[in-house]
C-alpha positions in Angstrom: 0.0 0.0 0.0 1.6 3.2 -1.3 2.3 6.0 1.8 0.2 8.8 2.7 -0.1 12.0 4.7 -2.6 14.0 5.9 -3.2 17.5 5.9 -6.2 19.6 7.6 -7.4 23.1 6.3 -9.6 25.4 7.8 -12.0 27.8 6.2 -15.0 29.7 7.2 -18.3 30.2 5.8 -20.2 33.2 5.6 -22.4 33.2 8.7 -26.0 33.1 7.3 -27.9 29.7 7.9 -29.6 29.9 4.7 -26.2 29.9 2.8 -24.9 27.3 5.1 -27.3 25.1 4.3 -27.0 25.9 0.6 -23.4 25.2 0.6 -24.2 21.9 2.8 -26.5 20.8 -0.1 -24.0 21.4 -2.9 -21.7 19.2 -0.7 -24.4 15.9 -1.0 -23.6 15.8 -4.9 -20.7 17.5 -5.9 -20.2 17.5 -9.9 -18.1 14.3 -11.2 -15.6 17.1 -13.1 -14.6 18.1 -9.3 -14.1 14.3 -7.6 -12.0 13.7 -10.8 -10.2 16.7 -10.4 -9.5 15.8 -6.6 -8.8 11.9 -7.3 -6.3 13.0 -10.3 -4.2 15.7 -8.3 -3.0 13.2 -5.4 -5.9 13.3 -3.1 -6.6 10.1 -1.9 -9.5 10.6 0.6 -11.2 13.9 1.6 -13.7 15.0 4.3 -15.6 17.9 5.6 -16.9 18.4 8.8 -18.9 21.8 10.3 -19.4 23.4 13.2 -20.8 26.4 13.4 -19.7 28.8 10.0 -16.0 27.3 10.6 -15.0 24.7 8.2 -12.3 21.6 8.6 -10.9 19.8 5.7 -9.0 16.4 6.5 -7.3 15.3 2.8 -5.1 11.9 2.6 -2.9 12.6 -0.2 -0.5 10.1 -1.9 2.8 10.5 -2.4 4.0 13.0 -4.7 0.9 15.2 -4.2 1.9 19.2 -4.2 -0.5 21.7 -3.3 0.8 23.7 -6.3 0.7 21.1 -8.8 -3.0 21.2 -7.7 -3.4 24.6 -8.1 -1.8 25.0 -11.5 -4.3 22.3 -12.4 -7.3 23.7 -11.2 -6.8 26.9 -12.9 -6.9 25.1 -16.0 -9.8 23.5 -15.8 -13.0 25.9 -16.0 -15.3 23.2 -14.2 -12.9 23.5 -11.4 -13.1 27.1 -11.8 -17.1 27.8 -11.8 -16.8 25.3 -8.6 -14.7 27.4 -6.7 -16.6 30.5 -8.1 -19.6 28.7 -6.8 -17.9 28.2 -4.0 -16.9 31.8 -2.7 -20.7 33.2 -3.2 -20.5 31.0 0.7 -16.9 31.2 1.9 -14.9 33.8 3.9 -11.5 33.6 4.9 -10.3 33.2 8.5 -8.8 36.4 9.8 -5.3 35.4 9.8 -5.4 33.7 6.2 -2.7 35.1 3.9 -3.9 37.7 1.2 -6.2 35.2 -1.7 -5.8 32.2 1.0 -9.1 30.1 1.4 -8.2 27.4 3.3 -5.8 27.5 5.6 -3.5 24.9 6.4 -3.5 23.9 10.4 -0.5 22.8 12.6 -1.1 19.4 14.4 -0.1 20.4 17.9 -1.0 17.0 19.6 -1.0 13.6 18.2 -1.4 10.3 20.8 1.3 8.5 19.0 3.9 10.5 20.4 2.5 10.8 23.7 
């Protein structure tokens, strides 16, 4: 079985209930063009959880995955890119994301493992 990491991302959503539960019910189906573009950049599993407006992201990602090759990917593919158009009509960025940042990658600061 090939290696994989995880990464977790944070992200808020605008805090309106009726947009939250629109961007909830774009999340039961999303369009095939964007689990192909997930599945083809590296990401081998991907989940979503909500509380509140805040957003977490947990992605397994094989080996070899980059953020940046995603990227570059994504913004040549305009399903991708009506997606993530979509996307922002619901999204806000935390306070401390970097200038264009939507998600913001977190910092494990506990893991049993190594306890």
């Amino acid at each position: 079985m090939a290696a994989t990491r995880r990464y977790c991302l944070a992200l808020d959503l605008k805090d309106d209930p009726a947009l939250i539960a629109e961007y909830e019910r774009h999340h039961e189906r999303i369009w095939p063009e964007i689990t192909e573009s997930i599945r083809s950049s590296g990401i081998t599993d991907m989940e979503i959880y909500r509380t509140g407006n805040r957003l977490f992201m947990v992605m397994e990602v094989a080996d070899g995955f980059s953020f940046e090759a995603k990227a570059a990917a994504d913004l040549t593919n305009p399903k991708v890119r009506e997606w993530e158009a979509l996307m922002s009509t619901f999204q806000q960025a935390l306070p401390w994301a970097a200038p264009g940042e939507k998600w913001a990658l977190m910092t494990r600061i506990f893991e049993l493992e190594k306890a």
